[in-house]
C-alpha positions as CSV (number, residue, x, y, z in Angstrom):
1,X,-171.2,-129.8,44.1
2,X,-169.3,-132.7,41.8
3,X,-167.5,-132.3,39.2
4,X,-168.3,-135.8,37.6
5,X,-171.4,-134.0,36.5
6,X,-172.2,-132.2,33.0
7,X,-169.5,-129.7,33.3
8,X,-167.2,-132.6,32.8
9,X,-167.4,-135.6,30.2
10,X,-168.2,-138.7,32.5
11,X,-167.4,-141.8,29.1
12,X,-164.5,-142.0,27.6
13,X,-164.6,-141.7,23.7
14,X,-165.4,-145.0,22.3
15,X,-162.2,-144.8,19.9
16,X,-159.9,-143.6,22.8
17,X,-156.9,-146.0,22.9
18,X,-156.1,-147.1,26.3
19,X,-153.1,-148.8,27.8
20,X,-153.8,-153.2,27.1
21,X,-155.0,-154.7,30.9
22,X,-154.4,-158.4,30.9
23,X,-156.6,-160.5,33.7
24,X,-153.6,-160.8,35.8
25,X,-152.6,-157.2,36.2
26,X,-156.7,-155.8,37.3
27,X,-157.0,-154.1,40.1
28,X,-159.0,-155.5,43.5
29,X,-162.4,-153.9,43.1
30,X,-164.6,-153.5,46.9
31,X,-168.1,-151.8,46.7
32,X,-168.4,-150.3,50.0
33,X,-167.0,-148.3,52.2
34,X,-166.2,-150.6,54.9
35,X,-164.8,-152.9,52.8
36,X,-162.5,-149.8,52.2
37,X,-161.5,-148.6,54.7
38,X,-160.8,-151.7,56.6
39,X,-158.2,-152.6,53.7
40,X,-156.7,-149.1,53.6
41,X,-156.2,-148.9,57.2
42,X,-155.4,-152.3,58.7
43,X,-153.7,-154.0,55.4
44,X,-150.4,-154.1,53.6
45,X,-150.6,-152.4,49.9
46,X,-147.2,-153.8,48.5
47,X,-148.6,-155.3,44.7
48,X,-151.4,-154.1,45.2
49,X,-154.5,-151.2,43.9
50,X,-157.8,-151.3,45.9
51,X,-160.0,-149.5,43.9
52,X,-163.7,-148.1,45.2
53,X,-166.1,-147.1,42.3
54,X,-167.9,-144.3,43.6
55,X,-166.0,-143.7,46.4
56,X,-166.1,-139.8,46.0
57,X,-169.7,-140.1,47.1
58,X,-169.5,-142.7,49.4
59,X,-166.6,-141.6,51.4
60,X,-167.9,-138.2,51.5
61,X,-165.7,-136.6,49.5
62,X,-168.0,-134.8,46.7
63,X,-167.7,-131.3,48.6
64,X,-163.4,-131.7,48.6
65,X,-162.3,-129.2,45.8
66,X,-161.9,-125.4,47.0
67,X,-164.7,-123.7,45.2
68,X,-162.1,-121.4,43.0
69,X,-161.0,-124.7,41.5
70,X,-164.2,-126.2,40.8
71,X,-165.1,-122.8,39.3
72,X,-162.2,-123.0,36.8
73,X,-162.5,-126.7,36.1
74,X,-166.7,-126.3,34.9
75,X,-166.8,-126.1,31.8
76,X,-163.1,-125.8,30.5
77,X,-161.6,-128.4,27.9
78,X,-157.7,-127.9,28.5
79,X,-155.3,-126.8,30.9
80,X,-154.8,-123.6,29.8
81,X,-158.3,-123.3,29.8
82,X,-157.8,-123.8,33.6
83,X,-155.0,-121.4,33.8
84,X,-157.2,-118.9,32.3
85,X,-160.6,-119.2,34.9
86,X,-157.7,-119.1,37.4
87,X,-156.6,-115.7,36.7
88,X,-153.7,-114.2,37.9
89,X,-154.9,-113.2,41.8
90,X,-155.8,-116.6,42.5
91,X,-152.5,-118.1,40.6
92,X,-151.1,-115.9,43.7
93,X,-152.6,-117.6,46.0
94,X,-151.2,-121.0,45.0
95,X,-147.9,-122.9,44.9
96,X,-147.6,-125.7,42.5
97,X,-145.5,-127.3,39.5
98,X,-146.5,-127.5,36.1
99,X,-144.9,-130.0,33.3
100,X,-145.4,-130.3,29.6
101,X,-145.5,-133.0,27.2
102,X,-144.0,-131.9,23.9
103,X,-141.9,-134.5,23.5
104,X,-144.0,-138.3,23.6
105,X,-142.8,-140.5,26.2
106,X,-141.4,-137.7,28.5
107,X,-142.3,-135.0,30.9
108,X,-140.6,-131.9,31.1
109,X,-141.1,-129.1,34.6
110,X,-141.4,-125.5,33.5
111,X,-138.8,-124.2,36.5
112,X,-138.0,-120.4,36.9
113,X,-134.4,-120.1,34.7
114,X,-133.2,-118.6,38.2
115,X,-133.2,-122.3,39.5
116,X,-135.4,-120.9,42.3
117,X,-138.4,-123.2,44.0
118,X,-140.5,-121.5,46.3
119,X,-142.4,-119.2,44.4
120,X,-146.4,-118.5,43.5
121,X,-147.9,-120.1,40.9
122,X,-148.8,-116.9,39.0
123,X,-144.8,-117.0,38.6
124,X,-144.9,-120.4,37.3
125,X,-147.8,-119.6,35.0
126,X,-145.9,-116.1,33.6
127,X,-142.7,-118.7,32.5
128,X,-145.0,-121.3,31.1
129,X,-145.8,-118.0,28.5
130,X,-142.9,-117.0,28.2
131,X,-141.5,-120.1,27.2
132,X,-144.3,-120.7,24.7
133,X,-143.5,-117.7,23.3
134,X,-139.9,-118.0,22.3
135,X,-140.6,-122.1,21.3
136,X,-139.3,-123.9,23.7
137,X,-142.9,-125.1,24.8
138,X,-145.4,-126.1,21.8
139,X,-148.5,-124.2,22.3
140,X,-150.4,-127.5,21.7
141,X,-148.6,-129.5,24.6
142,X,-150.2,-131.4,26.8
143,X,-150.0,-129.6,30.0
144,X,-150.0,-131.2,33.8
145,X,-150.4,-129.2,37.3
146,X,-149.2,-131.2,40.3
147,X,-149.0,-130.5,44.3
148,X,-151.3,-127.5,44.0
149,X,-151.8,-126.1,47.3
150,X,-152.0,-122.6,49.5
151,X,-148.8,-120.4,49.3
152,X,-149.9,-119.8,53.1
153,X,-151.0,-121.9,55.8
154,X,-154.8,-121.9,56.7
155,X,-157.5,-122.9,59.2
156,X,-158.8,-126.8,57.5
157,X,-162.3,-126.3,56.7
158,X,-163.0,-129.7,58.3
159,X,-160.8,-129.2,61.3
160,X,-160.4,-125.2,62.1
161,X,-157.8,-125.9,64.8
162,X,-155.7,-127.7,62.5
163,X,-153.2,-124.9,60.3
164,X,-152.5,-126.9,56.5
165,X,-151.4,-125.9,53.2
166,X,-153.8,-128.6,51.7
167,X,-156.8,-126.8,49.3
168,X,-159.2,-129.9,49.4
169,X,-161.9,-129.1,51.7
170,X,-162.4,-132.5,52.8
171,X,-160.0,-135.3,53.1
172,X,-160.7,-139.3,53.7
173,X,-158.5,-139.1,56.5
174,X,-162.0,-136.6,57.9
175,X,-164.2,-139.8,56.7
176,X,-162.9,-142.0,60.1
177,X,-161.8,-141.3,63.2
178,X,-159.0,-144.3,63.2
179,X,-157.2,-141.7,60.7
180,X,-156.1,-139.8,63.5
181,X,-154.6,-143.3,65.1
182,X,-152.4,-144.1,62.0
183,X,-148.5,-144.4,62.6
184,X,-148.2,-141.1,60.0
185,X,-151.0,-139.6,58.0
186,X,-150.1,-136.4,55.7
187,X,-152.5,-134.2,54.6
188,X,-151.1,-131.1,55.8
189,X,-149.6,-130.5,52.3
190,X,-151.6,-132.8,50.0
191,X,-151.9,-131.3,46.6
192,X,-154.3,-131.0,44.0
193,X,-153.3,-132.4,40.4
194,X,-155.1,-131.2,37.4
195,X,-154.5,-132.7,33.7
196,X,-155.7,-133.2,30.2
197,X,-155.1,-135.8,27.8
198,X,-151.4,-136.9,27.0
199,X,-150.3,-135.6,30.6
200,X,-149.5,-137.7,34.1
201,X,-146.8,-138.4,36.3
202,X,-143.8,-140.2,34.9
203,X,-142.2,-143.3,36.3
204,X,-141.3,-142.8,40.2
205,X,-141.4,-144.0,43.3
206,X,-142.7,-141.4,46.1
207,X,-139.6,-139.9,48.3
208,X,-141.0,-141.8,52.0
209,X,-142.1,-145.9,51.2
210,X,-145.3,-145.4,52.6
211,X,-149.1,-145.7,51.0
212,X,-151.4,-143.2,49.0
213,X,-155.0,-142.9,49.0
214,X,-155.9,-141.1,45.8
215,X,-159.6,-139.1,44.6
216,X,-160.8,-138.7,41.3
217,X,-163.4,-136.3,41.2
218,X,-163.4,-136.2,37.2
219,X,-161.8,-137.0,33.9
220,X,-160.0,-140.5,33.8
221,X,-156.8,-141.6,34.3
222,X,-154.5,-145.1,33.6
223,X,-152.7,-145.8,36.1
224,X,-149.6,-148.5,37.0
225,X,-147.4,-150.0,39.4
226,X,-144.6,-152.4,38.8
227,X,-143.8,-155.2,41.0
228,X,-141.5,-155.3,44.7
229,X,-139.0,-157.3,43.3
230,X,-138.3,-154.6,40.0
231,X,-138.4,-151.7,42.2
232,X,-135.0,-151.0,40.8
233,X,-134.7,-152.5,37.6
234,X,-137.6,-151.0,35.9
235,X,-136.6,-147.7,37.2
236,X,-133.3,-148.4,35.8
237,X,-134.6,-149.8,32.7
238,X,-137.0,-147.4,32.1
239,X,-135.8,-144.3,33.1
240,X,-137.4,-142.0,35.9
241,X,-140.4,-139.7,34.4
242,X,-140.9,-141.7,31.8
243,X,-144.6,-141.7,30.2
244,X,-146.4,-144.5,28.0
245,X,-148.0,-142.0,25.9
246,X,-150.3,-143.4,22.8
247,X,-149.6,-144.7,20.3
248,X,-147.4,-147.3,22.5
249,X,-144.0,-148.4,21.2
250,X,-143.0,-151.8,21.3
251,X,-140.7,-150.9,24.3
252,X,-143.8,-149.6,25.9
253,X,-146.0,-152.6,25.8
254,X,-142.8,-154.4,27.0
255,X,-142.3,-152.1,30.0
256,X,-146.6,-152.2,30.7
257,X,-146.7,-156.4,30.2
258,X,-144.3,-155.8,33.1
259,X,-146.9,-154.1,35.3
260,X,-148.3,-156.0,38.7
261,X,-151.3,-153.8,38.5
262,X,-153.2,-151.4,35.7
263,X,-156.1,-149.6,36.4
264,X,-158.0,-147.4,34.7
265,X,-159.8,-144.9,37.3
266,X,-162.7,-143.2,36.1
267,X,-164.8,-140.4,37.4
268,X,-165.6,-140.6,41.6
269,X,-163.6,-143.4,41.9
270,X,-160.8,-143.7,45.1
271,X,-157.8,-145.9,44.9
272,X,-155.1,-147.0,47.6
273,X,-152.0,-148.2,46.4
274,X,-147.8,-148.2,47.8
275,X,-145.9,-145.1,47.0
276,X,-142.9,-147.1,47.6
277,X,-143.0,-149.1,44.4
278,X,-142.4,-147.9,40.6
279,X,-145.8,-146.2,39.4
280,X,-146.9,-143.8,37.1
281,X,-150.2,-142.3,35.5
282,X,-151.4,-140.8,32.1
283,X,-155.2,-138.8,31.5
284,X,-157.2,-140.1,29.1
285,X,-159.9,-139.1,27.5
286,X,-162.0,-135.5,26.8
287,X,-162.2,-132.4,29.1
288,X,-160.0,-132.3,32.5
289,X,-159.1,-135.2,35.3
290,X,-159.1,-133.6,38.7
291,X,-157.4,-136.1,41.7
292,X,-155.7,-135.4,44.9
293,X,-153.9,-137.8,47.3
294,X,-153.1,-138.3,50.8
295,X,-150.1,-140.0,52.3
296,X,-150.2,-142.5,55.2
297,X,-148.6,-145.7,56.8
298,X,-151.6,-148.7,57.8
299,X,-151.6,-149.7,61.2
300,X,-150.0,-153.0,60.3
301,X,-146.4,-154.2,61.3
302,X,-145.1,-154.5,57.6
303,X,-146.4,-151.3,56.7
304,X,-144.5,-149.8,59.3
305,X,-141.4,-152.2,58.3
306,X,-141.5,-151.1,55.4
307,X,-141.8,-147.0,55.5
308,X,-138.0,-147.3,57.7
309,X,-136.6,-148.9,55.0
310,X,-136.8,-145.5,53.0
311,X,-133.1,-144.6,51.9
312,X,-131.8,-147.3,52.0
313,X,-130.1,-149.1,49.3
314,X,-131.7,-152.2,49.3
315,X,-135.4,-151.0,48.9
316,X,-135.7,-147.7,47.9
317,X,-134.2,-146.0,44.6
318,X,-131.5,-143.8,45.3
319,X,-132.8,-140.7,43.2
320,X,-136.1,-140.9,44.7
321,X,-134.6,-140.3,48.7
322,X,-136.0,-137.9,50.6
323,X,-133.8,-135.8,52.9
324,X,-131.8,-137.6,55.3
325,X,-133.1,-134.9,58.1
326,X,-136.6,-134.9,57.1
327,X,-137.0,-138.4,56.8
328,X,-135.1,-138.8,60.5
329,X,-138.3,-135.5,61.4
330,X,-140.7,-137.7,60.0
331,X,-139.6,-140.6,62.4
332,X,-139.9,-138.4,65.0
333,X,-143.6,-138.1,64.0
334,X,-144.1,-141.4,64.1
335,X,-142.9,-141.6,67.3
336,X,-144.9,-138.8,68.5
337,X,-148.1,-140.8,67.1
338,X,-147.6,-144.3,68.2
339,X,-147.1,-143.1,71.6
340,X,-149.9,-140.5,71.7
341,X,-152.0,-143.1,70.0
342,X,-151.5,-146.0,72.8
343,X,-151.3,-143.3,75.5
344,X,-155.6,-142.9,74.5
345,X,-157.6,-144.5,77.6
346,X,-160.3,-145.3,75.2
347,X,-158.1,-147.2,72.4
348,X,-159.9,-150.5,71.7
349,X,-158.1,-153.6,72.3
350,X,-158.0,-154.8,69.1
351,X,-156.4,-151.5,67.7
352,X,-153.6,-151.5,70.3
353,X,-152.7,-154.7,69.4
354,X,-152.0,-153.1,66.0
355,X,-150.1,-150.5,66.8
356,X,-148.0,-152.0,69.6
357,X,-147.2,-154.1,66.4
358,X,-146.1,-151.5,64.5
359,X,-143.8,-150.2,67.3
360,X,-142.6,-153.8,67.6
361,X,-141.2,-153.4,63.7
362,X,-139.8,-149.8,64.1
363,X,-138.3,-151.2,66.7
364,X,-136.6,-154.1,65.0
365,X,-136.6,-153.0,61.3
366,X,-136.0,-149.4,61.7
367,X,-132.3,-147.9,61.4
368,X,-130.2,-146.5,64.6
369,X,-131.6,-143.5,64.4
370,X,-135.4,-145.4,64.9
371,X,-133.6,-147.4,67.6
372,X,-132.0,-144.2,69.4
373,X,-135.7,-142.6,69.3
374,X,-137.6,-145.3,71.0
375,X,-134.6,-146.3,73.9
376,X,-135.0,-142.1,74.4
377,X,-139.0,-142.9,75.0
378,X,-138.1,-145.6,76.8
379,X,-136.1,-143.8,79.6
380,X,-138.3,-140.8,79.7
381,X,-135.9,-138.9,77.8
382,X,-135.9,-137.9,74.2
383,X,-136.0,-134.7,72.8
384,X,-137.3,-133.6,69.4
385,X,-134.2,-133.0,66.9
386,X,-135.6,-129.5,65.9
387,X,-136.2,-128.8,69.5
388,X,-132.4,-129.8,70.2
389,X,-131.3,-127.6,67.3
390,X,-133.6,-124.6,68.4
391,X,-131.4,-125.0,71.7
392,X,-128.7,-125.6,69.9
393,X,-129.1,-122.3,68.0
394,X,-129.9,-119.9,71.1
395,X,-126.8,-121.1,72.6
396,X,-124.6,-121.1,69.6
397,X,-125.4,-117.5,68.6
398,X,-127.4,-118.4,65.8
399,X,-125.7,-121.3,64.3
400,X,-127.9,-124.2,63.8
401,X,-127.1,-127.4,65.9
402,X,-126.1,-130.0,63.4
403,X,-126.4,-133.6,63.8
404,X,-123.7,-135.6,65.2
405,X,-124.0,-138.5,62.1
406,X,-122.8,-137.4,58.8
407,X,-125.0,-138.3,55.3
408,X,-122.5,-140.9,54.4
409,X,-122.7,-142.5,58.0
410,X,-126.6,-142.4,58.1
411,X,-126.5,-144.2,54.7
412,X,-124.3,-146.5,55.6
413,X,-126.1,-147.1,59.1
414,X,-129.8,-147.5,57.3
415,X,-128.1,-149.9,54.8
416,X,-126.7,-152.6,57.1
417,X,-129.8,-152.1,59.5
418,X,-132.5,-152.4,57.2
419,X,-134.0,-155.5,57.5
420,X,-137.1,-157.6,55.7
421,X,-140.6,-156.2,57.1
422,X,-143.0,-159.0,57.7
423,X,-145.2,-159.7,54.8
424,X,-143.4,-158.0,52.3
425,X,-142.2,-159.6,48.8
């Protein structure tokens, strides 16, 4: 079943106004799957979108929405529309955020006034009315859901031993086998986005510097990323969540000549592209865009250089860093991967090469933490951090083992260590 199909308009109006593209700022364009994949997995994406027209179909990914989705996508022109064919026992089953856009140029989250964050959606949904109701949300707003997912882990329909909070059905990391030898590949909690025209995802950069692979099953949707070398001054110029809604400002076409890449990505397309550089994206057109993205790190050396470069002051925007603890988890999982991944007996030659690359730069680009990890594999030795603080706990009476490196230490530490990944700009 696709949602590219009548349900959903598949042109764009002819008057729709769309964000200017000049020659210089297009994305790369490959027309197979091959072509693809090789790129996604084996190349650097710094700079760069890698776009495949009809990649939905060709990558196998028509089938990926969960059916209750495509069910209250079909036929519905706005997001409330959506909302509505949702129902509240399946808004229970879901956690995700939803923003509006009643102000042009910025996004705005509709939070529970408790502050609270875990929650269903239905709750998110019942303040989204409320809200509406006493005006503080126009009822015409342009609405945006992002990171929909289960409330509850379950079996992946393509992979029934594998537990994930993901809805899509089908992923691209199921469209290869080499997937399951990247240095990190997240789908476990990949969300679904859903949006009408006027709504997007502001100005960012993602909280890990690693790459996304994104799927547009319908609707279209402009998309941008600014350069390596203004991955703080745009930011700072700019402001995080900003949006370049129509009609553009002058500031606005300032901010967009500024743009490495533009693309416009248009129904069954599939784009890769660096999470750890400024980007943001904005529906156009009729009826409803439907994407979802996975998160990965290539099995090349500066890919690798660069995701351990992540909070650190040099690379990464400060209000954009993930957890020190998670992140220091997430290296762990690296680890974990690399090591399980060369450990294979029937790893090709050409692949270990690769990856014994990208231990090679987590050795020398990563932060003491990354350092500590591998001299700990090296001797036989290491211990995952939550399995040291689950010890930690049982013999502490409950109290959770912290780590011996304070936040201002680990910044400090990852500052000085970073170090220039080969390749990058």
């Amino acid at each position: 079943m696709s949602l590219s199909g009548p349900q959903q308009p598949t042109s764009l109006p002819d008057d729709e106004p769309l964000w200017p593209i000049a020659e210089s700022q297009k994305p790369e364009v490959v027309h197979s799957a091959e072509a693809f994949m090789e790129g996604l997995l084996f190349q650097p994406h710094l700079d760069r979108i890698v776009v495949l027209p009809n990649g939905i179909e060709l990558l196998e990914q028509h089938a990926g929405m969960p059916e209750v989705v495509e069910k209250a996508v079909r036929g519905a022109s706005t997001i409330r529309g959506v909302l509505g064919n949702l129902g509240p026992e399946l808004q229970r089953r879901f956690r995700g955020r939803l923003w509006h856009y009643g102000t042009k140029g910025k996004e705005k989250e509709i939070k529970r006034s408790d502050g609270g964050k875990k929650r269903a959606f239905s709750e998110t949904v019942r303040e989204l009315m409320r809200r509406q109701e006493d005006g503080d949300v126009p009822v015409d707003a342009p609405l945006y859901i992002s990171e929909l997912r289960w409330c509850e882990k379950v079996r992946h329909p393509s992979c029934p031993d594998e537990f994930v909070k993901t809805a899509t059905r089908r992923d691209v990391y199921d469209s290869t086998p080499l997937a399951q030898r990247m240095p990190l590949w997240e789908r476990s909690e990949g969300g679904i986005f859903v949006g009408e025209r006027g709504a997007g995802s502001g100005m960012h950069v993602d909280q890990c510097l690693w790459s996304n692979v994104g799927r547009n099953w319908c609707g279209f949707k402009l998309f941008a990323i600014w350069g390596w070398e203004e991955r703080h001054s745009i930011l700072d110029e700019a402001g995080k969540g900003t949006i370049f809604h129509m009609p553009l400002t002058d500031r606005d076409k300032g901010f967009l000549r500024r743009a490495q890449k533009i693309a416009l990505v248009r129904p069954g397309d599939v784009w890769v592209f660096s999470g750890g550089q400024p980007h943001t994206a904005l529906v156009v057109g009729d009826g409803i865009n439907i994407s979802a993205y996975e998160s990965f790190v290539a099995a090349h050396p500066a890919a690798v250089g660069l995701l351990v470069r992540s909070n650190t002051k040099a690379s990464h925007w400060k209000p954009c860093w993930m957890d020190d603890d998670d992140l220091d988890e997430l290296y762990e999982d690296v680890v974990d991967s690399l090591q399980r991944s060369l450990s294979a007996p029937d790893l090709q030659t050409q692949l270990r090469s690769r990856l014994q690359s990208c231990v090679q730069a987590m050795r020398t680009d990563g932060d003491s933490y990354c350092r500590e990890l591998w001299e700990q594999e090296d001797t036989g030795q290491r211990c995952r951090r939550r399995e040291e603080d689950s010890q930690d706990e049982e013999a502490s009476g409950g109290a959770a083992g912290k780590s011996s490196k304070s936040s201002s230490e680990k910044e400090d530490s990852r500052s000085s260590s970073a170090k220039r990944p080969k390749g990058a700009p």
